[in-house]
PyMOL Python script that loads the backbone (N, CA, C, O; Angstrom):
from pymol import cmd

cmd.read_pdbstr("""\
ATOM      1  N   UNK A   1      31.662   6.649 -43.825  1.00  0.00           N
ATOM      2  CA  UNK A   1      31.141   6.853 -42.473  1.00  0.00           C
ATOM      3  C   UNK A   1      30.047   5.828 -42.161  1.00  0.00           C
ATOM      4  O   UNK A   1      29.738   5.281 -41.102  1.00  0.00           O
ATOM      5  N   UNK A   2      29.606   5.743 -43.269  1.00  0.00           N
ATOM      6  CA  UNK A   2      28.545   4.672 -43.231  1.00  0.00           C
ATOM      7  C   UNK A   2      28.893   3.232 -42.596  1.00  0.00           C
ATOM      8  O   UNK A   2      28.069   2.597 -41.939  1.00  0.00           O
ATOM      9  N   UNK A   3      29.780   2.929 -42.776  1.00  0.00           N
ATOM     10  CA  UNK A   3      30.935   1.639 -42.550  1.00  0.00           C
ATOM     11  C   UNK A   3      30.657   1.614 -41.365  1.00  0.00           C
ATOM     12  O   UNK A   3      30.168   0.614 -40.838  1.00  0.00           O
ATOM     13  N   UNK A   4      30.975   2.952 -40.589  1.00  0.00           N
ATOM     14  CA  UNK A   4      31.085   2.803 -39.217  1.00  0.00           C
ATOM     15  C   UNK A   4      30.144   2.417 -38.569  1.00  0.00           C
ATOM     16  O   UNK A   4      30.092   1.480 -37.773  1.00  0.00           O
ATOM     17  N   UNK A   5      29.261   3.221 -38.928  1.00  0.00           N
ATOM     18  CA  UNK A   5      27.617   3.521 -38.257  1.00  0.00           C
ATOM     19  C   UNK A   5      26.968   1.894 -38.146  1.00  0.00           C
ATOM     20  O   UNK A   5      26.521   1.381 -37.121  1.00  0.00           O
ATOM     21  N   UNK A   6      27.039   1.405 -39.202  1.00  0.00           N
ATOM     22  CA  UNK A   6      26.520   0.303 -39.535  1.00  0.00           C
ATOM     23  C   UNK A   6      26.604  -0.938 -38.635  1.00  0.00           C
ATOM     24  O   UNK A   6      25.727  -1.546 -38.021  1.00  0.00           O
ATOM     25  N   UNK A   7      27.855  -1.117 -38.739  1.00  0.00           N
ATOM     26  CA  UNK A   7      28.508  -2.860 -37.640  1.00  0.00           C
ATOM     27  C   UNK A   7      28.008  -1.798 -36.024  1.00  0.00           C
ATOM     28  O   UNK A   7      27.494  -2.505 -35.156  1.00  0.00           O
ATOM     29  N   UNK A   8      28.067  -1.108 -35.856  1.00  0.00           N
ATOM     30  CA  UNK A   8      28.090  -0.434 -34.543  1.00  0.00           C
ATOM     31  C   UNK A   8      26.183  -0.531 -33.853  1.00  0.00           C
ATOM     32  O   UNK A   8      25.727  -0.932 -32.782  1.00  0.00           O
ATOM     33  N   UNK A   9      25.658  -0.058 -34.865  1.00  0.00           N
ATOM     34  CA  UNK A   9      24.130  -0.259 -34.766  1.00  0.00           C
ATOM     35  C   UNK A   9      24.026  -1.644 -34.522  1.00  0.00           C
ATOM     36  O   UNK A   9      23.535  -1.921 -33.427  1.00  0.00           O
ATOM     37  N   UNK A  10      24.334  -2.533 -35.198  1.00  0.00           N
ATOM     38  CA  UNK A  10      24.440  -3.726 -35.662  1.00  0.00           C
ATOM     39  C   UNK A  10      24.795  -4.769 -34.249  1.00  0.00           C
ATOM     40  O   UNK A  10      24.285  -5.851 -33.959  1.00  0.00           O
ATOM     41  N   UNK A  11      25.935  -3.929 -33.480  1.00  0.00           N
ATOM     42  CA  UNK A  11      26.342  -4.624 -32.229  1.00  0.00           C
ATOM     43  C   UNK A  11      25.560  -4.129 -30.988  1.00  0.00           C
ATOM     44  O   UNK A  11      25.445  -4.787 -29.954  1.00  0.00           O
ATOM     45  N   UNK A  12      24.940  -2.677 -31.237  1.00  0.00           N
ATOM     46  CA  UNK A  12      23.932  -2.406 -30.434  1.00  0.00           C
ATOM     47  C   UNK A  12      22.622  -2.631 -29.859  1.00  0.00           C
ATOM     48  O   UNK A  12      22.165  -2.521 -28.721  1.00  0.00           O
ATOM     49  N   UNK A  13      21.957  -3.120 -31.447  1.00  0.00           N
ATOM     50  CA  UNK A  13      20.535  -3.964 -31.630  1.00  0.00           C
ATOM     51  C   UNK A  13      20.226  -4.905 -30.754  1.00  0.00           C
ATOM     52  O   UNK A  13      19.118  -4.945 -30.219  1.00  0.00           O
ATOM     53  N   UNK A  14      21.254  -5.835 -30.494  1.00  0.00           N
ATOM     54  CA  UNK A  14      20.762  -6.943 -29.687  1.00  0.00           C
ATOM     55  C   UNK A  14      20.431  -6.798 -27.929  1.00  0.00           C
ATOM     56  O   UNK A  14      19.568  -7.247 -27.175  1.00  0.00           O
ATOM     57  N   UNK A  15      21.943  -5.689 -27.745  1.00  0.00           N
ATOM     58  CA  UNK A  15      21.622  -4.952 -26.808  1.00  0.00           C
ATOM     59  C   UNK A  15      20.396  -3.986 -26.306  1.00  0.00           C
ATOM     60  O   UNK A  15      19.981  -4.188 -25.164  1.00  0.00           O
ATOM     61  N   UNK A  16      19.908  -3.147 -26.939  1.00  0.00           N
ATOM     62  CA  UNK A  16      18.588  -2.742 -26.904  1.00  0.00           C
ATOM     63  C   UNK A  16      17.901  -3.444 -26.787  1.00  0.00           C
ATOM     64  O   UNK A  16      17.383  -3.381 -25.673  1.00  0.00           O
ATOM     65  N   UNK A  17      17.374  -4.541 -27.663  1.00  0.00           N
ATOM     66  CA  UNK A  17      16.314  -5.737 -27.596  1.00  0.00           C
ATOM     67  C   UNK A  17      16.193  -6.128 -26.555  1.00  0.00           C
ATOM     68  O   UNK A  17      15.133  -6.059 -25.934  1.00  0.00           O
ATOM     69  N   UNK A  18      17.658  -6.827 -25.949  1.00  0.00           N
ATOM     70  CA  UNK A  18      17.594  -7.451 -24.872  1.00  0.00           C
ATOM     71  C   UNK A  18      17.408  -6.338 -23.104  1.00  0.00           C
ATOM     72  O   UNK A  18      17.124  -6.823 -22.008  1.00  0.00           O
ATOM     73  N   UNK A  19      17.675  -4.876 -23.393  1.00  0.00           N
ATOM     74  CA  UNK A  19      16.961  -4.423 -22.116  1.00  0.00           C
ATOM     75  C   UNK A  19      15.723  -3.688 -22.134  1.00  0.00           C
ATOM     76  O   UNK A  19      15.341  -2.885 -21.282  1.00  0.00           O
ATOM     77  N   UNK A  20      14.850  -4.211 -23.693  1.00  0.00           N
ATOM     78  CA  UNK A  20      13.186  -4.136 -23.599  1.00  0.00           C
ATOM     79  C   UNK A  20      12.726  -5.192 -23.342  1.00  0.00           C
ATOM     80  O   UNK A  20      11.787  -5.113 -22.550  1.00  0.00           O
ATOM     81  N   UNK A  21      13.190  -7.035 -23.947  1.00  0.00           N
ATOM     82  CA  UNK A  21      13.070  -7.567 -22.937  1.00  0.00           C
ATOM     83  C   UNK A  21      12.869  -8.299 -21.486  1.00  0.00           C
ATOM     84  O   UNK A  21      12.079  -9.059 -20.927  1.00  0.00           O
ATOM     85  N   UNK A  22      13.862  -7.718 -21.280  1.00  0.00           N
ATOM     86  CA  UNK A  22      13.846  -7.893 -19.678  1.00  0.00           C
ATOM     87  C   UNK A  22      12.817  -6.128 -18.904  1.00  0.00           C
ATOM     88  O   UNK A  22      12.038  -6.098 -17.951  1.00  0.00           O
ATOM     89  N   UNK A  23      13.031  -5.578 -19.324  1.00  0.00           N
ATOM     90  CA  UNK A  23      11.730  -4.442 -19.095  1.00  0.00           C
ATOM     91  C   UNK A  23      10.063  -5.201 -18.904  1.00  0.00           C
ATOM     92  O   UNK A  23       9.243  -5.142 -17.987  1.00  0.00           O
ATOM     93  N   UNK A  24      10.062  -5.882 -20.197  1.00  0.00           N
ATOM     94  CA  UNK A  24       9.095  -6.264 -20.732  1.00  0.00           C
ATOM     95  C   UNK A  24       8.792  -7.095 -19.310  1.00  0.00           C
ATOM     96  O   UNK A  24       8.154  -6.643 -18.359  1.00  0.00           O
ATOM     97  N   UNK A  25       9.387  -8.377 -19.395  1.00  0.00           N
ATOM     98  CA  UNK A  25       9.699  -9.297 -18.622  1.00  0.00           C
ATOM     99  C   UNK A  25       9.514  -9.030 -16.939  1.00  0.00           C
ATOM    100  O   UNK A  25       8.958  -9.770 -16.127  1.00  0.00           O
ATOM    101  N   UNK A  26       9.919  -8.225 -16.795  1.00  0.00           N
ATOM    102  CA  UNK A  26       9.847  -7.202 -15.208  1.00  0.00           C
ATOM    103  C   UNK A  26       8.367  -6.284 -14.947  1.00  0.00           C
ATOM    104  O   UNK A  26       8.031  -5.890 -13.830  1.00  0.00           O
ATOM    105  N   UNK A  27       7.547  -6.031 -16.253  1.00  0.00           N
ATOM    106  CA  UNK A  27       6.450  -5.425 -15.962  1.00  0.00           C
ATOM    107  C   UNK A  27       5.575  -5.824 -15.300  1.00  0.00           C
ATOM    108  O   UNK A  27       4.813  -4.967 -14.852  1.00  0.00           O
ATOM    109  N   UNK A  28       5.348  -7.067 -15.008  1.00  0.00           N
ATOM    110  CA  UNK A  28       4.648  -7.986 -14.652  1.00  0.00           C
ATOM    111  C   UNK A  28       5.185  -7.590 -13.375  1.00  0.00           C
ATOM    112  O   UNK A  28       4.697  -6.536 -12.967  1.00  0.00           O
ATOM    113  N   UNK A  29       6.145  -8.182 -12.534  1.00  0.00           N
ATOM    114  CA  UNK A  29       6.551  -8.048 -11.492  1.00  0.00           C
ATOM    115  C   UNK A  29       6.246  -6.818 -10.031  1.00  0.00           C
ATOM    116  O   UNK A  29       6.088  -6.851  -8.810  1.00  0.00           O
ATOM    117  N   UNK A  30       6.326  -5.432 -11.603  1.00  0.00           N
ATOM    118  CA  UNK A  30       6.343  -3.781 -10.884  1.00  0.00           C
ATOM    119  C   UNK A  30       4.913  -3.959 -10.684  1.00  0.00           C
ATOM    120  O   UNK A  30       4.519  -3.562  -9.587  1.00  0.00           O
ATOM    121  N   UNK A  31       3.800  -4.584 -11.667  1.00  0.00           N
ATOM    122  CA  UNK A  31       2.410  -4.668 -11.697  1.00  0.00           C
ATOM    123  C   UNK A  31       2.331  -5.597 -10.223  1.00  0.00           C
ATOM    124  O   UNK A  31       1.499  -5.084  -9.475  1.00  0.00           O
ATOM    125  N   UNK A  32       2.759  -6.405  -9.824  1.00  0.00           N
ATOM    126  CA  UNK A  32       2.366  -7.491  -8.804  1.00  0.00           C
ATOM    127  C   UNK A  32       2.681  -6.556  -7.839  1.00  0.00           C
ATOM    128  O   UNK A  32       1.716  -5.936  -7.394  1.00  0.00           O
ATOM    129  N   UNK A  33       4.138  -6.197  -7.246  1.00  0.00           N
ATOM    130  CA  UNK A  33       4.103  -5.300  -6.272  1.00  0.00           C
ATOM    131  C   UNK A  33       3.265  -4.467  -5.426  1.00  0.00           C
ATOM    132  O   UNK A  33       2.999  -4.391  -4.227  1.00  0.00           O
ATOM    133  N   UNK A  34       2.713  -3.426  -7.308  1.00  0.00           N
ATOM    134  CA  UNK A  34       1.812  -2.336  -6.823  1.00  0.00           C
ATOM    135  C   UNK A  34       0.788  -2.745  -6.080  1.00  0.00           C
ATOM    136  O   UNK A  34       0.537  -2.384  -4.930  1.00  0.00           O
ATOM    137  N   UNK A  35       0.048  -3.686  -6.905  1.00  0.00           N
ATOM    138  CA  UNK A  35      -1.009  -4.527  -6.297  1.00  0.00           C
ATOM    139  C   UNK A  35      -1.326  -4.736  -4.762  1.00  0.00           C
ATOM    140  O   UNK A  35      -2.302  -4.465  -4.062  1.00  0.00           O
ATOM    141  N   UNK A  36      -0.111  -5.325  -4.529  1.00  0.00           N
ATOM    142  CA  UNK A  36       0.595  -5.950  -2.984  1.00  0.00           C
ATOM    143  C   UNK A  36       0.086  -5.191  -2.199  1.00  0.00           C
ATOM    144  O   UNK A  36      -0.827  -5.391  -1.399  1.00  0.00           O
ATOM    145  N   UNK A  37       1.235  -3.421  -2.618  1.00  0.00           N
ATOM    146  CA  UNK A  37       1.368  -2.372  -1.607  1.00  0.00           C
ATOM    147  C   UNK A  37      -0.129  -1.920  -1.411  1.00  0.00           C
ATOM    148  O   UNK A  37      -0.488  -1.595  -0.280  1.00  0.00           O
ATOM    149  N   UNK A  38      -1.005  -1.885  -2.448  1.00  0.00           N
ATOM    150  CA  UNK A  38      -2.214  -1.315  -2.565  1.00  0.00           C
ATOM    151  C   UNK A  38      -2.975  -2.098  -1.878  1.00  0.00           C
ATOM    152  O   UNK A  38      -3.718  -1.506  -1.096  1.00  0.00           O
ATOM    153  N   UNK A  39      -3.093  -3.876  -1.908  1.00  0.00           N
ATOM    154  CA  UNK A  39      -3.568  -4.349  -0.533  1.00  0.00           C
ATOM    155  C   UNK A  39      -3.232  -4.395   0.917  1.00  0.00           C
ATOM    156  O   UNK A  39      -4.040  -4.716   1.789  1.00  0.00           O
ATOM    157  N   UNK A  40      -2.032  -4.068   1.119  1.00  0.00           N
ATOM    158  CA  UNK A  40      -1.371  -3.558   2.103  1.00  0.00           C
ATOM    159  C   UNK A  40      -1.945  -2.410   2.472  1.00  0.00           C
ATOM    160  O   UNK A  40      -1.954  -2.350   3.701  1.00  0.00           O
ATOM    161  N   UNK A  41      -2.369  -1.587   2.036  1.00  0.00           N
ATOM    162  CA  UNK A  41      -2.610   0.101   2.307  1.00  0.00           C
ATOM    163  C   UNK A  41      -4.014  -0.776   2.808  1.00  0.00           C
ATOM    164  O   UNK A  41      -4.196  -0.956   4.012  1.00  0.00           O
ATOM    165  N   UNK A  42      -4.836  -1.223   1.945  1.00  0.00           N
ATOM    166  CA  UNK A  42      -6.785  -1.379   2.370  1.00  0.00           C
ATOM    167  C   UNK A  42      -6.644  -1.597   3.415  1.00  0.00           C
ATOM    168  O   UNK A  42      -7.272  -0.980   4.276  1.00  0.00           O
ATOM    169  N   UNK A  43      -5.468  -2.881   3.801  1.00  0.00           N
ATOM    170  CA  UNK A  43      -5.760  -3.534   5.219  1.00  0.00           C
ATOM    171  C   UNK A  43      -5.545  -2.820   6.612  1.00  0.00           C
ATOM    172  O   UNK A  43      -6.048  -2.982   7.724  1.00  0.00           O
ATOM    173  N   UNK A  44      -4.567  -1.942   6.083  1.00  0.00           N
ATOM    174  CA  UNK A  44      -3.722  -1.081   6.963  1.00  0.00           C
ATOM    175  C   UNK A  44      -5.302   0.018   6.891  1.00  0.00           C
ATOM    176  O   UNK A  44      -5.694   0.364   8.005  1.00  0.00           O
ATOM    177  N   UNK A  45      -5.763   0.298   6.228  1.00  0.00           N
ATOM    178  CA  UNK A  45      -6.845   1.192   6.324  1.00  0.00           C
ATOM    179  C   UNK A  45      -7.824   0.636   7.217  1.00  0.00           C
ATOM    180  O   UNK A  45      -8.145   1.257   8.230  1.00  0.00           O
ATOM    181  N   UNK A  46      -8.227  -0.257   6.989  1.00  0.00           N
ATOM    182  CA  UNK A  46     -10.041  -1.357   7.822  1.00  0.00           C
ATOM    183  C   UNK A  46      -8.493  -1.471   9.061  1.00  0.00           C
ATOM    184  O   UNK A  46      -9.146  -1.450  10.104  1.00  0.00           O
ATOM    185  N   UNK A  47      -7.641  -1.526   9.332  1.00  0.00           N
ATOM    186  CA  UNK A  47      -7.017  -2.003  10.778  1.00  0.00           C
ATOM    187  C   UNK A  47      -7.629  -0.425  11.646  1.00  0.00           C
ATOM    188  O   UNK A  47      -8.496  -0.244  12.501  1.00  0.00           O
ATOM    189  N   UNK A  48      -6.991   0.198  11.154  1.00  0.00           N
ATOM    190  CA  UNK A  48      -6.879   1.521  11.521  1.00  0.00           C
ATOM    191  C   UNK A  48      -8.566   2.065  11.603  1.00  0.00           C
ATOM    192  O   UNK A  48      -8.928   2.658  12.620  1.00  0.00           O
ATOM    193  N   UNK A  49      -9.536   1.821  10.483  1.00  0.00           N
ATOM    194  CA  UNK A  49     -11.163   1.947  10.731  1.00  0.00           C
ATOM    195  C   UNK A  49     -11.208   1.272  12.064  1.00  0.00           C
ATOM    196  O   UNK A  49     -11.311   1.862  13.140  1.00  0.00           O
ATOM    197  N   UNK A  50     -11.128   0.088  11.907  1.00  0.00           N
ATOM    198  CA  UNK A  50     -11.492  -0.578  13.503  1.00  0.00           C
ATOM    199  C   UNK A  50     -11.036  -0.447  14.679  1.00  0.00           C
ATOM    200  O   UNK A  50     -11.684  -0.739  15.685  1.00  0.00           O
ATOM    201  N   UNK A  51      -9.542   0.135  14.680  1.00  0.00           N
ATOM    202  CA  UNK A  51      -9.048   0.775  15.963  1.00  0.00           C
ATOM    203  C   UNK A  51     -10.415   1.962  16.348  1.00  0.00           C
ATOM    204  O   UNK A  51     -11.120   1.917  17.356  1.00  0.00           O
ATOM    205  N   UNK A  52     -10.507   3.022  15.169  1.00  0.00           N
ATOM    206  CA  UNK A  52     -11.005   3.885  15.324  1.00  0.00           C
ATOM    207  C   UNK A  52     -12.039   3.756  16.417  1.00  0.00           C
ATOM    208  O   UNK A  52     -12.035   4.188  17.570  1.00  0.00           O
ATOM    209  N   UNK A  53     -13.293   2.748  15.468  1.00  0.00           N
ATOM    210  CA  UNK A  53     -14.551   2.248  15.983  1.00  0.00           C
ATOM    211  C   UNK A  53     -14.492   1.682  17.527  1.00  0.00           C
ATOM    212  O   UNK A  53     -15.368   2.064  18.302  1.00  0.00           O
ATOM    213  N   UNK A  54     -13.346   0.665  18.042  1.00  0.00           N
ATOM    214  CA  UNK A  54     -12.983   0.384  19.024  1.00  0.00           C
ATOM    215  C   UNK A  54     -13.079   1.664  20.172  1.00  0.00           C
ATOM    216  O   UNK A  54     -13.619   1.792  21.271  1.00  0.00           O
ATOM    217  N   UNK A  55     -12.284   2.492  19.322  1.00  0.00           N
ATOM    218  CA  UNK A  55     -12.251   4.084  20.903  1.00  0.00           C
ATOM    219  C   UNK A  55     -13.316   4.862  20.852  1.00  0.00           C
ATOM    220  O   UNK A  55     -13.476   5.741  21.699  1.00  0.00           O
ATOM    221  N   UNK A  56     -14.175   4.659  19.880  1.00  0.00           N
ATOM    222  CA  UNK A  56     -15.349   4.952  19.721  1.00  0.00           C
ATOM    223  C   UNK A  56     -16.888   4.544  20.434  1.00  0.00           C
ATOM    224  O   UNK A  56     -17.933   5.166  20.624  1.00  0.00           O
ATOM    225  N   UNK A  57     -16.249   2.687  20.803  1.00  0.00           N
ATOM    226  CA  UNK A  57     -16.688   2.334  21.608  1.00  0.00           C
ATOM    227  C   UNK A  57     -16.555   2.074  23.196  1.00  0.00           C
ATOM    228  O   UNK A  57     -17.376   1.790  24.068  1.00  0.00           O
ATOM    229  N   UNK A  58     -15.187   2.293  23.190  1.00  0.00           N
ATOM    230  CA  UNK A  58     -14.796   2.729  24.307  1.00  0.00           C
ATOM    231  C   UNK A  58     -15.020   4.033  24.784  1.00  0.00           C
ATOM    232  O   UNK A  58     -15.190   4.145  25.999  1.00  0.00           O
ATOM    233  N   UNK A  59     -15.066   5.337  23.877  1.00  0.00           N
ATOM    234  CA  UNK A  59     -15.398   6.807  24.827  1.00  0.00           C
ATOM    235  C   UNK A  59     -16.596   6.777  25.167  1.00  0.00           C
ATOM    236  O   UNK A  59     -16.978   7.433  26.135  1.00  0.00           O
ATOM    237  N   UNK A  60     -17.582   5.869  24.308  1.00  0.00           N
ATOM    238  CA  UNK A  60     -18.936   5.746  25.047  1.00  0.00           C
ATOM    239  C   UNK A  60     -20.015   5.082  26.026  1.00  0.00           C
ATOM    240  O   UNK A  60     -21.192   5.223  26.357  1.00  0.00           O
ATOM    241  N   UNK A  61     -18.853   4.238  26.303  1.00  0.00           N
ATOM    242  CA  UNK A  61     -18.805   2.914  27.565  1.00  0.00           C
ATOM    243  C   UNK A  61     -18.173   4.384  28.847  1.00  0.00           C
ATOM    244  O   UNK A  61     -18.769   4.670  29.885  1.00  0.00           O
ATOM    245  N   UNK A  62     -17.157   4.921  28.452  1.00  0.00           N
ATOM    246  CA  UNK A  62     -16.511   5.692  29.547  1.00  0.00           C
ATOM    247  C   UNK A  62     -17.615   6.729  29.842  1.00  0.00           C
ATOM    248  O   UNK A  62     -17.945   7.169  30.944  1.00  0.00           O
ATOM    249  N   UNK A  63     -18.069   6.998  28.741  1.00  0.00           N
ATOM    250  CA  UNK A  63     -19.243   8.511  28.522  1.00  0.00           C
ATOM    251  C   UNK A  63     -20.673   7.933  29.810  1.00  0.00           C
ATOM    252  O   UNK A  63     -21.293   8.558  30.670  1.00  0.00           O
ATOM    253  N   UNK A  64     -20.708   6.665  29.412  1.00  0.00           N
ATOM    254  CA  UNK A  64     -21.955   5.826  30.133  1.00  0.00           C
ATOM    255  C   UNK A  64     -21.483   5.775  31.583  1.00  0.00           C
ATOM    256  O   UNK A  64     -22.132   6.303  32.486  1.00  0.00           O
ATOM    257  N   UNK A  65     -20.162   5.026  31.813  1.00  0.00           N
ATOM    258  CA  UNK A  65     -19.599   4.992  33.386  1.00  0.00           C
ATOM    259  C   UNK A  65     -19.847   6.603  33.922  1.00  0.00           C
ATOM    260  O   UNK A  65     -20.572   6.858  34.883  1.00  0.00           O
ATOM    261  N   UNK A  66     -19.135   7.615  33.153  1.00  0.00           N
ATOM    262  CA  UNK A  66     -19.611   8.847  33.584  1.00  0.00           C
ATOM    263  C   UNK A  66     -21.117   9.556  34.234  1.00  0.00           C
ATOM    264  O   UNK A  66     -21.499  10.085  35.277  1.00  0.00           O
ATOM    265  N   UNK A  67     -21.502   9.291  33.279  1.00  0.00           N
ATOM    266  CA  UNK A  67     -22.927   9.623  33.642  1.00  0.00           C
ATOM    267  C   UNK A  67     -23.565   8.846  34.831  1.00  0.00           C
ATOM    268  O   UNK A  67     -24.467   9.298  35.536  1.00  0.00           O
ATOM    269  N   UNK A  68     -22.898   7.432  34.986  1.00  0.00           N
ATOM    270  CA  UNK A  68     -23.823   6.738  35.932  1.00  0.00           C
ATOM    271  C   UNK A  68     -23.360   6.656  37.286  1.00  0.00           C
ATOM    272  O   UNK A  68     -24.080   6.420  38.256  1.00  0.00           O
ATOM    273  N   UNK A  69     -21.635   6.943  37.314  1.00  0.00           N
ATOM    274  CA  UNK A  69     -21.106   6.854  38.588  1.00  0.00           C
ATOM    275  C   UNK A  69     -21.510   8.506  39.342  1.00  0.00           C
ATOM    276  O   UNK A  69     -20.727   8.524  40.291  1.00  0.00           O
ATOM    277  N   UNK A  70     -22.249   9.748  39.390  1.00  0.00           N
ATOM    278  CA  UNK A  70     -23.325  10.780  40.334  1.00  0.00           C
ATOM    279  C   UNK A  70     -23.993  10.136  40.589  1.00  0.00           C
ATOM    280  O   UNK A  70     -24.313  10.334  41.761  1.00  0.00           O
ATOM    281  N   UNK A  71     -24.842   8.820  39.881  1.00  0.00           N
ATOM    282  CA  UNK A  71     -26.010   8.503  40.396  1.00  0.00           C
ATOM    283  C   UNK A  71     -26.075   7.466  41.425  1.00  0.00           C
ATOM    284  O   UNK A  71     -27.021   7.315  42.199  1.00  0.00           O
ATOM    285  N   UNK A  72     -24.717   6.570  41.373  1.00  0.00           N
ATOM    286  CA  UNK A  72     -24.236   5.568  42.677  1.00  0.00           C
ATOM    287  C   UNK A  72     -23.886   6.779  43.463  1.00  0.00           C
ATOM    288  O   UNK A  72     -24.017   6.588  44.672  1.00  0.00           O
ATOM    289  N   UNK A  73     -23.654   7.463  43.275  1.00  0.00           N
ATOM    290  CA  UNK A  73     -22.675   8.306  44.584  1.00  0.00           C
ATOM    291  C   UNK A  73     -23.532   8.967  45.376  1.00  0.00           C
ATOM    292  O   UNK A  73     -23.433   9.180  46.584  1.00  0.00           O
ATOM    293  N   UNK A  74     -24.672   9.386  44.370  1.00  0.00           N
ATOM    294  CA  UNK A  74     -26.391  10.315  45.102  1.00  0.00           C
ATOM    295  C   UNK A  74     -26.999   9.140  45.953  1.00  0.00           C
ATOM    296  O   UNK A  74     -27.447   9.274  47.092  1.00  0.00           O
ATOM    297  N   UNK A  75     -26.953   8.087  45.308  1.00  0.00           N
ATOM    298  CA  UNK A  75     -27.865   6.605  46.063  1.00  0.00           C
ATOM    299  C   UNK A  75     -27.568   6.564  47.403  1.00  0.00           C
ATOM    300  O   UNK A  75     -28.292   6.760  48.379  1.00  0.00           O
ATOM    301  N   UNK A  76     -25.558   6.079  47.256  1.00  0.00           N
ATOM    302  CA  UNK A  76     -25.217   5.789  48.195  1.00  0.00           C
ATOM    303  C   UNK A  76     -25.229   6.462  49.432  1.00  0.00           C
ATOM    304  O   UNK A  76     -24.764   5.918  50.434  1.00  0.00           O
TER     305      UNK A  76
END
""", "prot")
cmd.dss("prot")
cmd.show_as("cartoon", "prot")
cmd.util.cbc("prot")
cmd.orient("prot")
């Protein structure tokens, strides 16, 4: 039985090797990606902070027009 086992392992080995390998070889790659997506997300985050800040500065420009357009209207 041994006979068998043997040449069979034997034709398998190289196979294994070769898809840790290329695993190996590809880790790098899955590592660069993540990276990517993860600077992708920050930017997408500070885009989205600064929209925020933007309507932030806009409800209080509108908040200001508010308040000041009774007091043209009392003048006038």
């Amino acid at each position: 039985m041994n006979y068998v086992i043997s040449p069979l392992d034997y034709a398998i080995s190289p196979v294994v090797y070769t898809i840790l390998l290329v695993d190996y070889a590809t880790s790098p790659v899955g590592y660069a990606i993540s990276c990517v997506d993860y600077a992708i997300t920050s930017v997408n985050y500070a885009i989205s902070s600064v929209g925020f800040e933007i309507s932030c500065v806009g409800y209080a420009i509108s908040s200001v027009d508010y308040a000041i357009l009774p007091m043209e209207c009392y003048q006038g």
